[in-house]
N, C-alpha and C positions, 0 to 999 in steps of 0.2 A: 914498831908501828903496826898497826891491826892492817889487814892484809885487807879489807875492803874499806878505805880510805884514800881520799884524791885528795893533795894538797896542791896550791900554786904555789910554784918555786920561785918563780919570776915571772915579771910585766914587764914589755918595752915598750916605749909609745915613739912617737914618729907625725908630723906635721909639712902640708908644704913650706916652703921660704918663702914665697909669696904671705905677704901676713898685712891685713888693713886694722888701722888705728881707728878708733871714731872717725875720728875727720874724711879720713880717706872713704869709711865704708857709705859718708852721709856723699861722699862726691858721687859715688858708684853709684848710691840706691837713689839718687836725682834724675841721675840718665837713664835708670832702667824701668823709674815708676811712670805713668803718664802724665803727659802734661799738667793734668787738671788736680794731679795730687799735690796738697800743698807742702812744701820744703817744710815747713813750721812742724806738720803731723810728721814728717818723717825725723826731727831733729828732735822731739816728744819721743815717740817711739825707742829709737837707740838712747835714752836718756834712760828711760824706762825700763830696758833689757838690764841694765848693769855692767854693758858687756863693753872692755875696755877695747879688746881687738879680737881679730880671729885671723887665723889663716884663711885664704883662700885660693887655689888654683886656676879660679875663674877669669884671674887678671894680670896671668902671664904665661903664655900670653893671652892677650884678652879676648874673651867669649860674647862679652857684652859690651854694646856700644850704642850711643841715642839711634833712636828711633830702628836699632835692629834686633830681632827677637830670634836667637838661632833652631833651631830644629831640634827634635828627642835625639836624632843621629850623630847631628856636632857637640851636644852635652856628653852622650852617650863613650864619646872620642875622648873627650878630658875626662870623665869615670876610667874609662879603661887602663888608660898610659898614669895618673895619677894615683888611683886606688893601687896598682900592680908594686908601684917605684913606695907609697907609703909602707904596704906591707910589709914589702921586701926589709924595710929600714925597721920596723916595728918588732917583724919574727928576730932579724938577726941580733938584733937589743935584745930580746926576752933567751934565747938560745947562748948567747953568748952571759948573760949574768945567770942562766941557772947553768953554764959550767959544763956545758954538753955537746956531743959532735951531733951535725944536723942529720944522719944517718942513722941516730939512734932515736929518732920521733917516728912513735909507731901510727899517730893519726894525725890527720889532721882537721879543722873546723874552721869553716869560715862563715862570716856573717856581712852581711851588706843588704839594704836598699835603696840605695840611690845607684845603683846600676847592674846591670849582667850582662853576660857573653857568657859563651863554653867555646873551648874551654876557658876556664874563668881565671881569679886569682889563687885556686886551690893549685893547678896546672902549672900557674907560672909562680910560686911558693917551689915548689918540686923543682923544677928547672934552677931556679937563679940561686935557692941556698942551697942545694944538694943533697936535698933528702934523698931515702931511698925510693925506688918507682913501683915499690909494694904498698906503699904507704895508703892506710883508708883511712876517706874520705869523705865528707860531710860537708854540703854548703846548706848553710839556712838565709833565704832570701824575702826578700820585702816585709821582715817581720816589724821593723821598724825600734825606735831608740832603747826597747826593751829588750834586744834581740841578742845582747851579750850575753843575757843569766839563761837564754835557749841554747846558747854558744857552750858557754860553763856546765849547764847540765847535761849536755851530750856527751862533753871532757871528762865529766865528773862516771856517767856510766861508762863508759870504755875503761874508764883506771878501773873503777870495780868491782866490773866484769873480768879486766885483764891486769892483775898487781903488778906486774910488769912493763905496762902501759905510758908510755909519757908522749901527750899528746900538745900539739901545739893548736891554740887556738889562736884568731888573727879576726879582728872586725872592722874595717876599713868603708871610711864612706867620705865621701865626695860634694857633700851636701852643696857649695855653691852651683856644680855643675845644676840645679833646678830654681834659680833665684825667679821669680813670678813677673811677668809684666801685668801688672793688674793694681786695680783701683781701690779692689775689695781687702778692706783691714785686716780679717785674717790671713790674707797672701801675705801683705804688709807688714804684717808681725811676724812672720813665719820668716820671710827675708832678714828679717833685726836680729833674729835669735839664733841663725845656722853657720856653721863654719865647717872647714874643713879636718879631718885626724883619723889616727887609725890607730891602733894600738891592740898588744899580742901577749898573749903567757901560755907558760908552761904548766899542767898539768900535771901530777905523777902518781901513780898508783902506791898500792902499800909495800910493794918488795922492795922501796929504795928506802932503806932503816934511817939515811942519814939526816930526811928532810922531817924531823919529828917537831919543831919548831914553825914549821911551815905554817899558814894558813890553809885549814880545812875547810873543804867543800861539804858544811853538811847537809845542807839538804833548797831546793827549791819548793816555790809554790807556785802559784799562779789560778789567776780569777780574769773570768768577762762579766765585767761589770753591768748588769739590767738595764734593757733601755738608752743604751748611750752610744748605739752605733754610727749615728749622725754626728757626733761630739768630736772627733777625728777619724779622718779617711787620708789615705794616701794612694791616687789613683794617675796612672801614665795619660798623659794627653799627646798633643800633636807637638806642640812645644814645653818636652820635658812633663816632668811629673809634678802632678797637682797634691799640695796640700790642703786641705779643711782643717779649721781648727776652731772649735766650738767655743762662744765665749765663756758656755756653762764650764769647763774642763774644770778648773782651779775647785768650784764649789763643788762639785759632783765630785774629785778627789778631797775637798775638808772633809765631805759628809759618811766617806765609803772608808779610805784606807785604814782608820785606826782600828777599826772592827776587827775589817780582813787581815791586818797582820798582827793584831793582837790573840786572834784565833791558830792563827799559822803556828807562832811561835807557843803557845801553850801543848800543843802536839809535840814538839821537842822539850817539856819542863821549863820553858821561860815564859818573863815577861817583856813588856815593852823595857820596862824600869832596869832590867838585866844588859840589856844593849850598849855595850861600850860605844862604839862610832857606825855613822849611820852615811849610808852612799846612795845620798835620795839624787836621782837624774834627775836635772836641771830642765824640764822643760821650759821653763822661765824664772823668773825672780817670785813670781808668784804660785807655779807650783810649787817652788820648795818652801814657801811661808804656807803653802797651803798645808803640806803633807805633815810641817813639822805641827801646825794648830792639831790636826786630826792626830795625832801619836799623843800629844799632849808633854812634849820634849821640849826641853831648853831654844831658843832660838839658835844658839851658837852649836846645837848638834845637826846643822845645815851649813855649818863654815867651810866645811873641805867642798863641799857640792858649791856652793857660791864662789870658793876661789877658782875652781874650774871652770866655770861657765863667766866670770870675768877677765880670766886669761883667752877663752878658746872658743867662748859660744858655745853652742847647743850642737855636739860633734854626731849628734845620733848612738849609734849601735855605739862606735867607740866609748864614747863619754863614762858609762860608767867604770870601765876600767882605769881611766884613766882617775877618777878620784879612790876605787880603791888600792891605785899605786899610792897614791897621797896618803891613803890609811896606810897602809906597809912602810911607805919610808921614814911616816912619823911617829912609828911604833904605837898607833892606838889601839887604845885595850881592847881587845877580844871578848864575845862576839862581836863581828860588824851585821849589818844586815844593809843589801843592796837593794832598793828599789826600781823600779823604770816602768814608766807608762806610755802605753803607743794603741793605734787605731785600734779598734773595736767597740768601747776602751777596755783595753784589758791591761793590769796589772800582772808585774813578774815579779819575785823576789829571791832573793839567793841568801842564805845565813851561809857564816864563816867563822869556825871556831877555832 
């Protein structure tokens, strides 16, 4: 193995028990929209998501109830005790399948925004699996659902910088703790498409000869897209934190992404057409038709990304790991290349060789 090389060894994911079915989430999003939103638009809406169920923690026990809207403090309360207990479950799946005692993670990274505190979940990682309390440390915060492949390239330079290095990374987020009492469609949507997950891997630098098989980290990218600051925003209010979500998004991704990652990838000797499986984050049923129209890709190379987001919803930062576990256990050809889009709008991408 070449000594400046980060593979992932292992992914573990992790979910609350708490889990709503359509039916259940069209009960929930009745009580929590106002009155004057029609049940019809909300029964359209989760029709429209694709999304069969999700987890969520928001409703056990319950955070939301008619006519009451809780405060950023009592959301803030179910971030804390939730994200901390998914992690916990996520690291020790990813630690325990790549075959390692939790003392020998020399870093670690965490990712979230749908919540903070310090110390945070990096703090209580240390504590509950037993890492060492030398361990560095990295949290990346409020970068939102793209925020895994900032997660992975942080992993990716610690291995190497240090071939020696096997770092854990962990993105954990909370998403019902922020469900919207509002009228305005984009909240609307934004409630249809979130769920709760977390999910964690292993990193490892080049001195471990045995992971040569592994998925390589090779390289990110990343773009702020012109002009499309208004397009998504994710900003803290008084009750929890506000989403914006543009209804240009889907078109302003047809129009931009084939460019930009047809450019990415010619910098390392590919093309789009070389791409074995592709981990486009699901911010809706219609980003992923959008992104795959812009690549000019099969429909069905957005199948792992669509079974995700109809198992789980739109999990944020987690999400994209959690479909390239799906690439890993169903052994799809190599490269993959991970997308994910969030506020600014800026695009991330990660390729994996």
């Amino acid at each position: 193995m070449s000594s400046n090389t980060a593979r992932i060894v292992s992914i573990g994911t992790a979910t609350p028990s708490a889990r709503l079915p359509r039916d259940a989430w069209l009960t929930l999003a009745g009580q929590i929209a106002p009155s004057d939103v029609s049940r019809a638009l909300l029964a359209r809406l989760a029709d429209r998501s694709e999304i069969d169920g999700r987890a969520a923690a928001a409703v056990d026990p319950p955070l939301y109830s008619a006519g009451t809207v809780p405060g950023t403090a009592a959301r803030m309360q179910l971030w804390s005790r939730t994200a901390r207990a998914m992690a916990h479950d996520a690291c020790a799946a990813a630690i325990a399948d790549a075959q390692i005692e939790p003392r020998a993670i020399t870093h670690v990274v965490t990712a979230s925004c749908t919540g903070f505190e310090s110390p945070g979940v990096d703090a209580h990682l240390i504590e509950s699996l037993g890492l060492a309390r030398g361990v560095a440390r990295t949290n990346i915060g409020f970068m939102g659902c793209h925020a895994a492949v900032n997660a992975l390239a942080a992993a990716r330079n610690a291995a190497i910088a240090d071939p020696a290095a096997q770092v854990l990374v962990c993105c954990a987020e909370v998403c019902s703790a922020h469900f919207h009492h509002s009228a305005r469609v984009d909240q609307l949507v934004a409630n249809t498409l979130f769920g709760d997950g977390a999910a964690a891997a292993i990193v490892r630098g080049g001195a471990h000869g045995h992971d040569d098989a592994a998925p390589a980290l090779a390289a990110t990218h990343s773009v702020l897209l012109a002009d499309t600051a208004d397009e998504m925003r994710w900003t803290i209010g008084d009750h929890g934190f506000e989403m914006t979500l543009g209804a240009r998004v889907p078109d302003v991704l047809r129009a931009e992404v084939g460019a930009w990652v047809a450019s990415s990838l010619a910098t390392h000797g590919l093309a789009i057409g070389d791409v074995g499986a592709w981990a486009i984050h699901p911010g809706g049923p219609r980003v992923i038709d959008s992104v795959v129209a812009s690549l000019g890709i099969p429909a069905e190379a957005g199948d792992a990304s669509r079974a995700v987001l109809r198992a789980h919803g739109n999990m944020s930062s987690a999400t994209l790991l959690f479909i390239l576990d799906r690439l890993r256990k169903s052994r799809a050809p190599r490269p993959w290349v991970g997308l994910a889009f969030g506020p600014g709008l800026v695009g991330e991408m990660v390729l994996v060789r």
